[in-house]
N, CA, C and O atoms as a DFTB+ gen file, in Angstrom:
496 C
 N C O
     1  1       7.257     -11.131     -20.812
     2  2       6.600     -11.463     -19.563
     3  2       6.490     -10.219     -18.675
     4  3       5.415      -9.985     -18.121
     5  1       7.725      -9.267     -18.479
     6  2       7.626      -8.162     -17.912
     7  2       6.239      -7.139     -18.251
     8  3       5.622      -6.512     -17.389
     9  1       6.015      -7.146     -19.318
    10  2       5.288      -6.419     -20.041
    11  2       4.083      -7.175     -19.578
    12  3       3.395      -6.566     -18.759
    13  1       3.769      -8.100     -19.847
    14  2       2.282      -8.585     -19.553
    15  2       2.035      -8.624     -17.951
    16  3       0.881      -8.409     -17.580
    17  1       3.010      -8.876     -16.990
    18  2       2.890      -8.165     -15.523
    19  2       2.677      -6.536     -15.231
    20  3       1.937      -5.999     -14.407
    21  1       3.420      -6.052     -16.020
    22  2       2.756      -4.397     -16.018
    23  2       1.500      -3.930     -16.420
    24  3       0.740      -3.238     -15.743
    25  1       1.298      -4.401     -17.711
    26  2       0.018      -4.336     -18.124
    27  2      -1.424      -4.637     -17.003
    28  3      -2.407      -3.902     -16.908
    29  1      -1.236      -5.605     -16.432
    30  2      -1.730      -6.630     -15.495
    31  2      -1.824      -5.302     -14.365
    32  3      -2.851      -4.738     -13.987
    33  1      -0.582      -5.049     -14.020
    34  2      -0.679      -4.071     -12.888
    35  2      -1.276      -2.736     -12.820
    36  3      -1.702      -2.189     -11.803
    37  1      -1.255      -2.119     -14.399
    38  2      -2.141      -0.812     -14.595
    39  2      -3.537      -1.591     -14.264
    40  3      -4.199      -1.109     -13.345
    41  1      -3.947      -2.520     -14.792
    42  2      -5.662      -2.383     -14.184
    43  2      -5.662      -3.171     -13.193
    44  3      -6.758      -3.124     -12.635
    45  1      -5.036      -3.795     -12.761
    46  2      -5.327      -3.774     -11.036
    47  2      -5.809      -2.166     -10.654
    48  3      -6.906      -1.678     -10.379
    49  1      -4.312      -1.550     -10.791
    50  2      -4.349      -0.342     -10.019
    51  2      -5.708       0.226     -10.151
    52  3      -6.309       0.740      -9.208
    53  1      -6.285       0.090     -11.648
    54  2      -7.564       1.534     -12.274
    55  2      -8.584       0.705     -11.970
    56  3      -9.675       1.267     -11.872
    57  1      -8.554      -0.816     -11.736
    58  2      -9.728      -1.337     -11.218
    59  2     -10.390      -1.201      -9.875
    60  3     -11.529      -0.947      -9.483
    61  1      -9.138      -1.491      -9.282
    62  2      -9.548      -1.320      -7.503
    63  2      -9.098      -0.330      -7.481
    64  3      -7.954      -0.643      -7.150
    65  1      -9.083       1.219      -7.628
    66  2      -8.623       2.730      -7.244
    67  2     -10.293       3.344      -6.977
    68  3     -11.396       3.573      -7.474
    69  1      -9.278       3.385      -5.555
    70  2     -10.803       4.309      -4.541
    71  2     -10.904       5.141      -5.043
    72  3     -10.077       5.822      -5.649
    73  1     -12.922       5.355      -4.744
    74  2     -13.080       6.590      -5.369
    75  2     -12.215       7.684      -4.976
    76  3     -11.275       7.491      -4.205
    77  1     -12.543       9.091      -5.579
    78  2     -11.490      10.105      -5.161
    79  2     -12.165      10.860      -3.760
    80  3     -13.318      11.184      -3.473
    81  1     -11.100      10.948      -3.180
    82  2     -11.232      11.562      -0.925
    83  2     -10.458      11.657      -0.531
    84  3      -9.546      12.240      -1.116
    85  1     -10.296      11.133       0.764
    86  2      -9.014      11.005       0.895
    87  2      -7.574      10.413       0.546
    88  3      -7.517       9.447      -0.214
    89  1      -6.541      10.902       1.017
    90  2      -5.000      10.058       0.204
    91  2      -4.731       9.305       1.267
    92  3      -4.963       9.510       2.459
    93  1      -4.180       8.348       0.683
    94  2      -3.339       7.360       1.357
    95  2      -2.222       6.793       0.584
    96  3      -2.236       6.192      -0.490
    97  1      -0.976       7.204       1.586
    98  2       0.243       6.750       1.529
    99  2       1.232       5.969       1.835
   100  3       1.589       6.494       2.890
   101  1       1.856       5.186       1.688
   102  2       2.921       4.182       2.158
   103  2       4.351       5.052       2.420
   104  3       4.997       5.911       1.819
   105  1       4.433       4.373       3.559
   106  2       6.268       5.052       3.682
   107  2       6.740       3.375       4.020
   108  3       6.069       2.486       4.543
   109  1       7.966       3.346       3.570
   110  2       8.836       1.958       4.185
   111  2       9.784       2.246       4.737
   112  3      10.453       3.248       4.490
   113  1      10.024       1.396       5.613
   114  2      11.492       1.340       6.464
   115  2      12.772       0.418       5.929
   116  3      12.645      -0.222       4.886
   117  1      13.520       0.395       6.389
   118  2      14.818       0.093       5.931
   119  2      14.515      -1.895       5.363
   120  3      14.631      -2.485       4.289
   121  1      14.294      -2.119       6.119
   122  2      13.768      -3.768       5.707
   123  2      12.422      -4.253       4.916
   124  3      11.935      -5.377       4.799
   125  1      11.950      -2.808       4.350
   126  2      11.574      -2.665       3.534
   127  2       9.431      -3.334       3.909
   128  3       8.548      -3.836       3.215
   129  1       9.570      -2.898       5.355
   130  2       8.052      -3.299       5.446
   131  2       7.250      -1.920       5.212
   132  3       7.691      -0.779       5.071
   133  1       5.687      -2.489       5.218
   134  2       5.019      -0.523       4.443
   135  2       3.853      -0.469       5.650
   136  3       3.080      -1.274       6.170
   137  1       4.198       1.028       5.796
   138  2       3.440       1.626       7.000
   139  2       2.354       2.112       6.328
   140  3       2.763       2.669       5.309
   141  1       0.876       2.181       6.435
   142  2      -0.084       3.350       6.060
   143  2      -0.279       4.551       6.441
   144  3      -0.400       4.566       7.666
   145  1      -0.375       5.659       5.944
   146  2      -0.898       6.663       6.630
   147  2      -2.304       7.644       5.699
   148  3      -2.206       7.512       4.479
   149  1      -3.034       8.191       5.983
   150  2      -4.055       8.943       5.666
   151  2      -4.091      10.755       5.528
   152  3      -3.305      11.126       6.400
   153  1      -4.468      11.578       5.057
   154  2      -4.546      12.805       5.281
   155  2      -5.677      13.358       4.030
   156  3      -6.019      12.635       3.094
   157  1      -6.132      14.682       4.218
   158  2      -6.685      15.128       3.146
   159  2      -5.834      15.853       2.038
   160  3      -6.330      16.411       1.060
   161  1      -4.535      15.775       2.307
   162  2      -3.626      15.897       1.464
   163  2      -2.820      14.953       0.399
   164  3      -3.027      13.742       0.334
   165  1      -2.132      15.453      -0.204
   166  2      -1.177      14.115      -0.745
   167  2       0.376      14.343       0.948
   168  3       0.820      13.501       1.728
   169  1       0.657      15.775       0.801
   170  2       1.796      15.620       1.561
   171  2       1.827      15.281       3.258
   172  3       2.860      15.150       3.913
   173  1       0.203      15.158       3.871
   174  2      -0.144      15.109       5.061
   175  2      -0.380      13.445       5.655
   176  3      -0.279      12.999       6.798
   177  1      -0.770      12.699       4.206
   178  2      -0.869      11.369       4.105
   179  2       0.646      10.932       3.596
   180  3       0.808       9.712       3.593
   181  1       1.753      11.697       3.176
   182  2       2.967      11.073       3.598
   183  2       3.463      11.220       4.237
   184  3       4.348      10.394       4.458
   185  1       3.317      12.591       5.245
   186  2       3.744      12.699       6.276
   187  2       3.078      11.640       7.909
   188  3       3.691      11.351       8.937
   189  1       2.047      11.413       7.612
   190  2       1.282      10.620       8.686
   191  2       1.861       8.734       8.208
   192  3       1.983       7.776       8.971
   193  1       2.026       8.780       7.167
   194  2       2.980       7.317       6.932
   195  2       4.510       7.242       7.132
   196  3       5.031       6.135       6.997
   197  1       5.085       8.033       7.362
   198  2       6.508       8.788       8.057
   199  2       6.441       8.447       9.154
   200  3       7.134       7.562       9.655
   201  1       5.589       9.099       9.711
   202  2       5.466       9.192      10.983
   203  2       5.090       7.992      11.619
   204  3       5.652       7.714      12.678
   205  1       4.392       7.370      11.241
   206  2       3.545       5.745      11.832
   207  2       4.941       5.191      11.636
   208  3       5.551       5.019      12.691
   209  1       5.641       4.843      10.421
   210  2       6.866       3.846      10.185
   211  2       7.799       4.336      10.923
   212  3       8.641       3.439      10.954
   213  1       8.311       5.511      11.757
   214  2       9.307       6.337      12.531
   215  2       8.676       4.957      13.933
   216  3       9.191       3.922      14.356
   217  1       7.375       5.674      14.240
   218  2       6.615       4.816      15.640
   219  2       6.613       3.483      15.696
   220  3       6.886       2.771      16.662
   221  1       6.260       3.143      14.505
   222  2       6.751       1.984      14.800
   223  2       7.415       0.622      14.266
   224  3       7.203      -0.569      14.492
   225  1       8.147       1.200      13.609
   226  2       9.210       0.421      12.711
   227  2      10.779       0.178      14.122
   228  3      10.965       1.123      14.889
   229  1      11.377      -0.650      14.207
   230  2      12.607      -0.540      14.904
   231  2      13.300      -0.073      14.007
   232  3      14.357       0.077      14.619
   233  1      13.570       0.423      12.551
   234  2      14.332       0.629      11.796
   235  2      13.786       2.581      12.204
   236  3      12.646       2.853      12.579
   237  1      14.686       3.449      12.045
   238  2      14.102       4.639      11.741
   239  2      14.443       5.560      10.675
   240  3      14.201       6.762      10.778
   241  1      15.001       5.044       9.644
   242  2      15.312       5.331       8.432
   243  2      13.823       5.008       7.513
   244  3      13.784       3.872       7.041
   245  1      12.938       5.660       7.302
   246  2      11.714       5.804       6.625
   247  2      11.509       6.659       5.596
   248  3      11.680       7.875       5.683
   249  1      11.107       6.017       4.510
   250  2      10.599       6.714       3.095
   251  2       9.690       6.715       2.676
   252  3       9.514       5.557       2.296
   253  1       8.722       7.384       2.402
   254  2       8.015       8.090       1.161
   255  2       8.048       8.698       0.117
   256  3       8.918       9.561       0.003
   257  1       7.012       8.429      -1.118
   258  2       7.222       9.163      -1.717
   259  2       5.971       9.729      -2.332
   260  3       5.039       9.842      -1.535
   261  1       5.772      10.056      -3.393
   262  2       3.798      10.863      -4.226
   263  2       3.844       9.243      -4.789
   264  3       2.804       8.590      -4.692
   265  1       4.945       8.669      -5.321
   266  2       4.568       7.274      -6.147
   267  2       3.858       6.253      -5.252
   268  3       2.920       5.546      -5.621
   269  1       4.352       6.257      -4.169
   270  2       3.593       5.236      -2.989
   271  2       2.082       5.617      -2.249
   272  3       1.747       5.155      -1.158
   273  1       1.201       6.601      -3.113
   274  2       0.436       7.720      -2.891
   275  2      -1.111       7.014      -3.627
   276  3      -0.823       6.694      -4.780
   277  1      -1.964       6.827      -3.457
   278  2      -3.053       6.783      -4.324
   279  2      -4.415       7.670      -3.358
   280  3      -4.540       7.655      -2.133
   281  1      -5.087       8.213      -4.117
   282  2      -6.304       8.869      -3.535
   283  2      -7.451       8.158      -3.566
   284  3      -7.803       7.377      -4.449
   285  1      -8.181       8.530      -2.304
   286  2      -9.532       7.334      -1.719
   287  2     -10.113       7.501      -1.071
   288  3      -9.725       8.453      -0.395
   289  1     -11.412       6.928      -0.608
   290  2     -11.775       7.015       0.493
   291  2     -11.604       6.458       1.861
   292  3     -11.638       5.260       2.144
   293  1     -11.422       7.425       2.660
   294  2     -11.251       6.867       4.352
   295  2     -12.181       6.250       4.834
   296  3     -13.271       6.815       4.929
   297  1     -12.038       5.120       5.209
   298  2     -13.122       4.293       6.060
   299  2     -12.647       3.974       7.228
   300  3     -11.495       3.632       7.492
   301  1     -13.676       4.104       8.034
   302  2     -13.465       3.495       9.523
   303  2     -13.881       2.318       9.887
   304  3     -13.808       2.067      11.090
   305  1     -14.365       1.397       9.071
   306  2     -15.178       0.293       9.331
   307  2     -13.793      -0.660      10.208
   308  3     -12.613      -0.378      10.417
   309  1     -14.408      -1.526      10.453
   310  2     -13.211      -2.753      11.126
   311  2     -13.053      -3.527      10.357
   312  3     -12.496      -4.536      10.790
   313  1     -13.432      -3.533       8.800
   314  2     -13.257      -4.943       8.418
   315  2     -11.509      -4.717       8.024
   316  3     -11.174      -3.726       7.374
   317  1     -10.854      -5.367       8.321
   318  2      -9.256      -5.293       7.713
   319  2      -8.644      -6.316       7.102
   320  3      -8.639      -7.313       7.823
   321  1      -7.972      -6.517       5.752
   322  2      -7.705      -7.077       5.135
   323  2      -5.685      -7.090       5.327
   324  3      -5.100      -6.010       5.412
   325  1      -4.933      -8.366       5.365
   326  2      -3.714      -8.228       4.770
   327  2      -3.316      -9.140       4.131
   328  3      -3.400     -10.328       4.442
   329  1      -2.664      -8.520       2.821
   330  2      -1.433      -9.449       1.398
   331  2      -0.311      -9.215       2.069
   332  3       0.066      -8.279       2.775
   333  1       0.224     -10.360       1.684
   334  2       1.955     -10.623       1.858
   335  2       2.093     -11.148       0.256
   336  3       1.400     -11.531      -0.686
   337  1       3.507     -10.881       0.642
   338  2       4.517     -11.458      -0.509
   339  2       5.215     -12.588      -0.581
   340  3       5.100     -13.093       0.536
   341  1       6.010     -13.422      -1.386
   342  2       6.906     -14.730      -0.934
   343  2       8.083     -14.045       0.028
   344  3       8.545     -14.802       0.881
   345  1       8.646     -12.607      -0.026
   346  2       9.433     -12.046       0.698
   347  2       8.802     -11.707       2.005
   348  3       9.521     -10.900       2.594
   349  1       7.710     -12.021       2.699
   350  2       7.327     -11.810       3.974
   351  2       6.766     -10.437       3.750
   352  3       6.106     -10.229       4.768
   353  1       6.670      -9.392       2.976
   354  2       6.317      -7.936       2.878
   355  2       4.984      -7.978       2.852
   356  3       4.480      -8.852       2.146
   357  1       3.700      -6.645       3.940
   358  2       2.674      -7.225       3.997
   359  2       2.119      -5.654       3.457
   360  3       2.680      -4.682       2.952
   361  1       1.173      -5.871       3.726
   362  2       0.210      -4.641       3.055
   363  2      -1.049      -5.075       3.781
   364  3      -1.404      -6.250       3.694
   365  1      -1.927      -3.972       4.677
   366  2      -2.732      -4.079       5.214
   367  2      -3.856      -2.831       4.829
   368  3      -3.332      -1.772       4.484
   369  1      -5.184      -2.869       4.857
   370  2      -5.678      -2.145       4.603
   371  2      -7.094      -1.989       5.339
   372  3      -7.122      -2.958       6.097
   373  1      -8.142      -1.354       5.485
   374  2      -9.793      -1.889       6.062
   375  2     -11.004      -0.847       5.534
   376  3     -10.793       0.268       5.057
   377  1     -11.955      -1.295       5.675
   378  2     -13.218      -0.831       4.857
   379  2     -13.791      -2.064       4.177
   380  3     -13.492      -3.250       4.313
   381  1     -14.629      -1.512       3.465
   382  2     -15.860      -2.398       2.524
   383  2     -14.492      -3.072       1.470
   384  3     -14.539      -4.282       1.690
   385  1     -13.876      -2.929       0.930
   386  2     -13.145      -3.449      -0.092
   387  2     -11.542      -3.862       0.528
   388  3     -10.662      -4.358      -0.176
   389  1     -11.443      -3.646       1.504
   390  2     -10.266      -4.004       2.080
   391  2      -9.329      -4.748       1.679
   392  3      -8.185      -4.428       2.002
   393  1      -9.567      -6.078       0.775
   394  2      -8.472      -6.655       0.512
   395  2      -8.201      -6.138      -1.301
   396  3      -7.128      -6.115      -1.903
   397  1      -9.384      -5.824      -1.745
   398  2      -8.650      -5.370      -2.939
   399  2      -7.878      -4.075      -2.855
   400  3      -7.178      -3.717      -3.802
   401  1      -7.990      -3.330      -1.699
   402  2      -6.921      -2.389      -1.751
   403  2      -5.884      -2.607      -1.427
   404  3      -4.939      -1.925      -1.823
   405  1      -5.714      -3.853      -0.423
   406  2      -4.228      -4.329       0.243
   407  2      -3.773      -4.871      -1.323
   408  3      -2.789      -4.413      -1.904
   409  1      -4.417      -5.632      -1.738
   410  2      -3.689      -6.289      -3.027
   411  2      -3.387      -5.461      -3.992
   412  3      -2.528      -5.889      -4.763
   413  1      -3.999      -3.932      -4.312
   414  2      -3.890      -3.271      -5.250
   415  2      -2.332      -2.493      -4.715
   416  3      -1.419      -2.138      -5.461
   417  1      -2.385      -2.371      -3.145
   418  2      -0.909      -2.198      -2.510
   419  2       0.193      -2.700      -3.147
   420  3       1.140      -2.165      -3.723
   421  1      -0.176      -4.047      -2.888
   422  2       1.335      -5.238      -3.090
   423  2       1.475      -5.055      -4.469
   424  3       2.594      -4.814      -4.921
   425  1       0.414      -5.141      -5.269
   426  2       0.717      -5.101      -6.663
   427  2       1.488      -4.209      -7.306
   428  3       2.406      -4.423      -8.097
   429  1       0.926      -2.905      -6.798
   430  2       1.943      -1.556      -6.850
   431  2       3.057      -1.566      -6.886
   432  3       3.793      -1.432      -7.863
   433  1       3.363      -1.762      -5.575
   434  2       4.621      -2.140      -5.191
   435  2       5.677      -2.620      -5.946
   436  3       6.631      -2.081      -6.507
   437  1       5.167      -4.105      -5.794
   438  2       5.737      -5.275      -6.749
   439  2       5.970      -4.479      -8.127
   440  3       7.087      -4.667      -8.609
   441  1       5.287      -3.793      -8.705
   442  2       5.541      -2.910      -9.938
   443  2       6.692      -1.726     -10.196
   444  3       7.395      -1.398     -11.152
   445  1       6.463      -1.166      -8.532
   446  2       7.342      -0.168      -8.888
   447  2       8.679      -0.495      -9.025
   448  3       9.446       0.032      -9.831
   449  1       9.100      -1.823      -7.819
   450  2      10.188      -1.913      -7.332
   451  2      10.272      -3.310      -8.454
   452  3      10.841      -4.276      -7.945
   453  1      10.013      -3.422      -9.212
   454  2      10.723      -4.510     -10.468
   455  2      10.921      -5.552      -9.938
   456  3      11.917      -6.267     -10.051
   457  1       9.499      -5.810      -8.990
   458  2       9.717      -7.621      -8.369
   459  2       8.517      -8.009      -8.882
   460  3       7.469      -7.407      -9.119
   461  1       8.947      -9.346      -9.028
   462  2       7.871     -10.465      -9.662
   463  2       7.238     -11.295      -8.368
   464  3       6.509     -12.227      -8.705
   465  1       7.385     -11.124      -7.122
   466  2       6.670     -12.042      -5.649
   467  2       4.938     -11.822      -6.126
   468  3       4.362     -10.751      -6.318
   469  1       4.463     -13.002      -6.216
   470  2       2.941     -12.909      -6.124
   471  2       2.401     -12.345      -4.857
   472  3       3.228     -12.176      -3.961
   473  1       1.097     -12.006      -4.607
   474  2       0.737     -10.940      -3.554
   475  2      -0.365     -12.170      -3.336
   476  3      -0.832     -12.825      -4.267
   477  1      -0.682     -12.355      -1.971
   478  2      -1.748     -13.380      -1.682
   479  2      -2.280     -12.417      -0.212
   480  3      -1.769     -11.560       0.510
   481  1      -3.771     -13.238      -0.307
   482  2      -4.476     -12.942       1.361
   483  2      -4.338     -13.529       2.321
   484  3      -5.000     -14.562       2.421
   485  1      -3.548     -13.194       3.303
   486  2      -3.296     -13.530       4.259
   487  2      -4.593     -13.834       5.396
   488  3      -5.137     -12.901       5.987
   489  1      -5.026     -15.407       5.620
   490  2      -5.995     -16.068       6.350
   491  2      -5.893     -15.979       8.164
   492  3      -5.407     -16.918       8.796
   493  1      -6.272     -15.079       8.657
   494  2      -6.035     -15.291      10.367
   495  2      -6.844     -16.251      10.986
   496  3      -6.738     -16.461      12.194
């Protein structure tokens, strides 16, 4: 079963992976919620997700890493999309594809960190 969730999760990832532009990175805080940040770098887009989760996380113990990293394009549009988890963990994202990138988030995630929580769209 592990195996067919990973599998599952490589083409999420290669399906919905923005074209190549800018990076965008996740840093988390101690309770484990994920901040975004952007740069034309890999290390400027973890440093700008550092920095957002420092601002505004009450926790100030914040991590990043290149694994929480995918390259894309920056959009400014307003459309914004967010997935949560059964653990309350959300992933937010915006542009033309917005929720398949929030979900391609959670999925990640859920992959790296060896959890099985389904990732859903959160309805406002």
């Amino acid at each position: 079963m592990k195996y067919i969730f990973m599998l599952l999760s490589l083409i999420t990832m290669n399906v919905y992976a923005a074209p190549a532009g800018q990076w965008q990175c996740l840093a988390f805080d101690a309770k484990e919620q994920s901040y975004q940040g952007f740069g034309v770098s890999i290390s400027s887009a973890m440093q700008a997700a550092t920095e957002r989760c420092r601002k505004e996380s009450s926790c100030q113990d914040c991590k990043s890493a290149q694994s929480y990293c995918e390259q894309g394009a920056l959009t400014l549009a307003d459309d914004r999309c967010v997935v949560t988890d059964e653990n309350g963990r959300a992933w937010d994202a915006s542009g033309v594809n917005a929720c398949k990138v929030a979900m391609s988030l959670c999925t990640e995630w859920q992959f790296l960190h060896g959890k099985t929580s389904p990732c859903s769209i959160r309805h406002n």
